[in-house]
C-alpha positions in Angstrom: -20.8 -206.0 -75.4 -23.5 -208.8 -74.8 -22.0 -211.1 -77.4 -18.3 -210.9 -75.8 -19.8 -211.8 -72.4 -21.4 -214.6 -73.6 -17.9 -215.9 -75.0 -16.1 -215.1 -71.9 -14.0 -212.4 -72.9 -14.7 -210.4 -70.0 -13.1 -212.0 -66.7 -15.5 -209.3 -64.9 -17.5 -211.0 -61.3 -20.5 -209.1 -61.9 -20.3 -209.4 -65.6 -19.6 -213.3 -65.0 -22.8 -213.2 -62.7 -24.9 -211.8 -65.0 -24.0 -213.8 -67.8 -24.9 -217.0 -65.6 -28.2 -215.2 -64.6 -29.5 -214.7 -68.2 -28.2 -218.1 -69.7 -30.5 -219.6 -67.0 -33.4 -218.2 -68.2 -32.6 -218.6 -71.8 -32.3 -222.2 -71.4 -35.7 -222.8 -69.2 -38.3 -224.6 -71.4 -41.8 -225.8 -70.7 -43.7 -228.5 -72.0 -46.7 -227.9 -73.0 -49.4 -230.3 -74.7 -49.9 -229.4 -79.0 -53.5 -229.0 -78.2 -53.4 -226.2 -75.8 -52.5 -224.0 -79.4 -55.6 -226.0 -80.6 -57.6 -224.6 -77.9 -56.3 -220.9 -78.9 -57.5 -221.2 -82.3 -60.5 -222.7 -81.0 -61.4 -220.4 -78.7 -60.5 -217.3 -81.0 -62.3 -218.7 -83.9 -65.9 -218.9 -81.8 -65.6 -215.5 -80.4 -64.7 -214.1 -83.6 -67.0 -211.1 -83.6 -67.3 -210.5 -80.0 -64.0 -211.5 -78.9 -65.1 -212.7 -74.8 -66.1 -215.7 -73.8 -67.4 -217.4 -70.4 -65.4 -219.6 -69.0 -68.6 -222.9 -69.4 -68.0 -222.3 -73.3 -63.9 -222.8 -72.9 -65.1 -225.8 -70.9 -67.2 -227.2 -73.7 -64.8 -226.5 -76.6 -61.5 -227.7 -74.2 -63.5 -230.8 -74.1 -64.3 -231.1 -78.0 -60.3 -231.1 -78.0 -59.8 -233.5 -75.2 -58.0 -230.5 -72.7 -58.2 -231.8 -69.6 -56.2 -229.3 -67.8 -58.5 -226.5 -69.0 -56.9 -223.2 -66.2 -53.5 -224.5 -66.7 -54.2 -224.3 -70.4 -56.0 -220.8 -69.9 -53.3 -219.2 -67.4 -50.0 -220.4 -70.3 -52.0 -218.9 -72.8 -52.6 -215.7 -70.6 -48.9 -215.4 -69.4 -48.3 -215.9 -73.5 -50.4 -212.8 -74.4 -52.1 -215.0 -76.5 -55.4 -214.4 -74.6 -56.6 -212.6 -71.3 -58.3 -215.0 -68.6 -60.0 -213.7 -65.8 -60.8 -216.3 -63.2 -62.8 -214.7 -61.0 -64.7 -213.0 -63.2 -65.0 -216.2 -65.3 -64.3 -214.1 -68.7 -61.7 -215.4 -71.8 -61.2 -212.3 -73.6 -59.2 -213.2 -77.6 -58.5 -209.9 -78.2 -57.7 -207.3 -76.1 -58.8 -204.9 -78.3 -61.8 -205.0 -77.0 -60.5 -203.3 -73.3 -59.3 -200.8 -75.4 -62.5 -200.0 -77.5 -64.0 -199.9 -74.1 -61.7 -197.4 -72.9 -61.6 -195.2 -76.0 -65.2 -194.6 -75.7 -65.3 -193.9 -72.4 -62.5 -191.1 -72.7 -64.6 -189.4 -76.0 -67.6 -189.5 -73.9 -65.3 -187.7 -70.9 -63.8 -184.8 -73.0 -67.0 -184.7 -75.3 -69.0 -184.3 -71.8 -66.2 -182.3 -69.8 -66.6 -179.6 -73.1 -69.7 -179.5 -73.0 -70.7 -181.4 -76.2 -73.9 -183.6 -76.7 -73.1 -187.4 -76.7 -75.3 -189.4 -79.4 -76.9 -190.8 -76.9 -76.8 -188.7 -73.5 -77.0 -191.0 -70.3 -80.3 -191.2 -68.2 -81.0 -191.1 -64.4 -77.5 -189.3 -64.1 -77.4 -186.9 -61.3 -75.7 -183.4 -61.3 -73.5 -184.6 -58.8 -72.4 -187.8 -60.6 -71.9 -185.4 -64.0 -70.1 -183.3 -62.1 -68.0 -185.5 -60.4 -66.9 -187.8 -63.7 -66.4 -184.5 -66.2 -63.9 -182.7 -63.1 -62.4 -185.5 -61.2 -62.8 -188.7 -63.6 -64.6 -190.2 -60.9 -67.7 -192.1 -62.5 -70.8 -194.3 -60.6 -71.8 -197.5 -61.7 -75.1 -196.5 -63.1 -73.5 -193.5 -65.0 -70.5 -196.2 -66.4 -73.5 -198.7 -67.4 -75.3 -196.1 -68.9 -72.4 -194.6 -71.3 -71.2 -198.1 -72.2 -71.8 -199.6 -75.8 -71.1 -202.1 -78.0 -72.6 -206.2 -78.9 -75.2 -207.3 -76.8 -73.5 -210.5 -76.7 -70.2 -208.7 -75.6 -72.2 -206.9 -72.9 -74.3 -209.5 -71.5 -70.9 -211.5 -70.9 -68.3 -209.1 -70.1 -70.7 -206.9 -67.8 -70.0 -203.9 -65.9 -69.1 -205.4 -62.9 -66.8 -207.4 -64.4 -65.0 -204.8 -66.8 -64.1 -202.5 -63.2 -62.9 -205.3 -61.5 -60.6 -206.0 -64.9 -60.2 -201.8 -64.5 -59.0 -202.1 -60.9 -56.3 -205.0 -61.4 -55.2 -203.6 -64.6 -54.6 -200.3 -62.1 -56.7 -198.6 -64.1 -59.5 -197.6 -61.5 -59.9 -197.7 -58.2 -63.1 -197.8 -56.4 -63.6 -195.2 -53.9 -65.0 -195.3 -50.4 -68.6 -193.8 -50.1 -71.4 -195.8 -48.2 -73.9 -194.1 -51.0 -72.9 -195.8 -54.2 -70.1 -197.5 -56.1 -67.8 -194.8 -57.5 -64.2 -195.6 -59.2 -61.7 -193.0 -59.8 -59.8 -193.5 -63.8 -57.0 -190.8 -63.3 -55.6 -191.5 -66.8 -58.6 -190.1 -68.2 -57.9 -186.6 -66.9 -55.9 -184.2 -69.3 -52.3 -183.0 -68.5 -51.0 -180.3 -67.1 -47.7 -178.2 -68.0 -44.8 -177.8 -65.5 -45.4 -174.3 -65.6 -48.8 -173.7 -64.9 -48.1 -176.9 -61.6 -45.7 -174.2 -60.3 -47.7 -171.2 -60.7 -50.8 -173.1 -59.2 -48.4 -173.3 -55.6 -47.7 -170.0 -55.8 -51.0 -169.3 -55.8 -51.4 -171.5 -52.9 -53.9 -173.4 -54.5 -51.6 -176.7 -54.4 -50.0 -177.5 -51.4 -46.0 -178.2 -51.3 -45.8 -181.6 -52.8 -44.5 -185.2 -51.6 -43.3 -185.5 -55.0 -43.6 -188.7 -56.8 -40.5 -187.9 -59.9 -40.8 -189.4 -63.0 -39.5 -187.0 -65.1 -36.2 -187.1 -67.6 -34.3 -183.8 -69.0 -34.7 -184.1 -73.3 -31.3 -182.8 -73.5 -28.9 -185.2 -71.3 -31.7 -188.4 -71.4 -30.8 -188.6 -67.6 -33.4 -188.3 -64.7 -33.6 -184.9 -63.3 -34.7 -182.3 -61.2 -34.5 -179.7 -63.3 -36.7 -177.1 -64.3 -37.3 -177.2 -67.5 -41.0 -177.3 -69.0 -40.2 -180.1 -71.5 -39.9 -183.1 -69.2 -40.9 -186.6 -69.8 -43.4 -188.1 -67.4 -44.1 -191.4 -68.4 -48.3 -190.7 -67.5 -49.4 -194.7 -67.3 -46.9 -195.2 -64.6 -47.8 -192.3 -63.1 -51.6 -193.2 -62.8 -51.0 -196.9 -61.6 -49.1 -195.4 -59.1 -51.6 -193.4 -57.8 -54.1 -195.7 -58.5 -51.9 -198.5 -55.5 -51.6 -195.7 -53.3 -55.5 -195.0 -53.0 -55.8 -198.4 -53.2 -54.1 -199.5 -50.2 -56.0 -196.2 -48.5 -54.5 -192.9 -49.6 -57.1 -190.4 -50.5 -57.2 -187.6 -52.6 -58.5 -183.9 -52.3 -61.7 -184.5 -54.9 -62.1 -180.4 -54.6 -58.3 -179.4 -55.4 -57.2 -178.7 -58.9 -56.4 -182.8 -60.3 -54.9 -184.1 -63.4 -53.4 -187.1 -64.8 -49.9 -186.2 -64.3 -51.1 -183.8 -61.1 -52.9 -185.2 -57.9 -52.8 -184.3 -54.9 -52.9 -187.3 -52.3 -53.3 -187.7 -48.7 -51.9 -190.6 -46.3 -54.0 -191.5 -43.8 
């Protein structure tokens, strides 16, 4: 009971500890200048519409406020989830709706494609390869990415598409695979799911090797992890994706040619 360990009814080290621990943190407060919350209204109300921003505009409305501390400002407001602020690629995002409008296209236009239904507007200069490779393996090039992207023009021309990877890639979204011929990034959460079932028939087939197996799964009944094999596990796919999206990151590589899913990949350490 959180409320009884905060009156000291419990005589309990650890609880003691803990108590000490939390209190801490509850008590830490920063000062920050009123207009910094200016700024946020500012900065929300001229992007209303587009909803990104370049970092020269932030700079000329921070100084219509008299902000002098402009990234201090802009890295609070971030770490408040009031905003997004990506330094390096000098972008102020208000809303982040707009990463996931971005991303909700981009997985219609992968099942719509990976089905074999017509986009409204299908993507030019696309080789078979690169179709291939982004309907099977969620792996898309740069030109193919540009060519499939909507939305504003101003939204575009600001937030462009090498700046939305990079965003991808420390989000741990994507992760850009080595090839000398062109820029390819990998999106594994993309790729549909697979049943525990059809996993374990797929090794008995052979067609999956024996696996290093990465366990995020929880048994519906007792709400405890498990290894248990029951078909109706929880695997918590976002965690699941970042995960393999560090590991290829830090130079894993995975078998583009073996059967690969969102909660199903096989990976190789080098």
């Amino acid at each position: 009971n959180g409320l009884q360990a905060k009156e000291s009814f419990f005589d309990d080290e650890v609880v003691v500890e803990i108590r000490r621990a939390i209190t801490q943190q509850a008590v830490e407060t920063k000062s920050v200048p009123l207009s910094w919350f200016a700024l946020e209204l500012a900065l929300e109300e001229k992007a209303e519409g587009c909803e990104v921003l370049t970092l020269e505009t932030c700079e000329e409305i921070a100084s219509q406020l008299s902000v002098k501390d402009l990234q201090d400002a802009l890295e609070f407001l971030h770490n408040c989830s009031l905003l997004l602020y990506y330094k390096e690629q000098n972008v102020v995002i208000t809303d982040p709706q707009v990463i996931l409008n971005i991303l909700t296209h981009l997985t219609v236009a992968f099942y719509k494609l990976k089905n074999g239904k017509h986009l409204e507007r299908m993507p030019h200069g696309v080789s078979q390869v690169e179709f291939d490779s982004f309907t099977k393996n969620a792996i898309i090039t740069f030109h193919f990415f540009k060519e499939l992207r909507t939305g504003p023009e101003l939204e575009r021309k600001i937030l462009t598409e090498e700046k939305l990877l990079q965003i991808f890639q420390d989000l741990l979204l994507a992760v850009k695979i080595a090839d000398r011929a062109q820029d390819r990034f990998f999106l594994p959460a993309l790729l549909p799911t697979v049943s525990l079932e059809e996993i374990h028939n797929l090794r008995k087939q052979h067609i999956l090797p024996p696996p290093l197996v990465l366990l995020f799964m929880q048994c519906d009944e007792c709400s405890t992890p498990c290894g248990c094999e029951k078909t109706q596990c929880i695997s918590p796919c976002g965690l699941f994706c970042a995960s393999v999206v560090k590991l290829l990151s830090i130079g894993w590589t995975f078998d583009e040619h073996s059967p690969t899913f969102s909660n199903c990949i096989t990976l190789h350490c080098n």
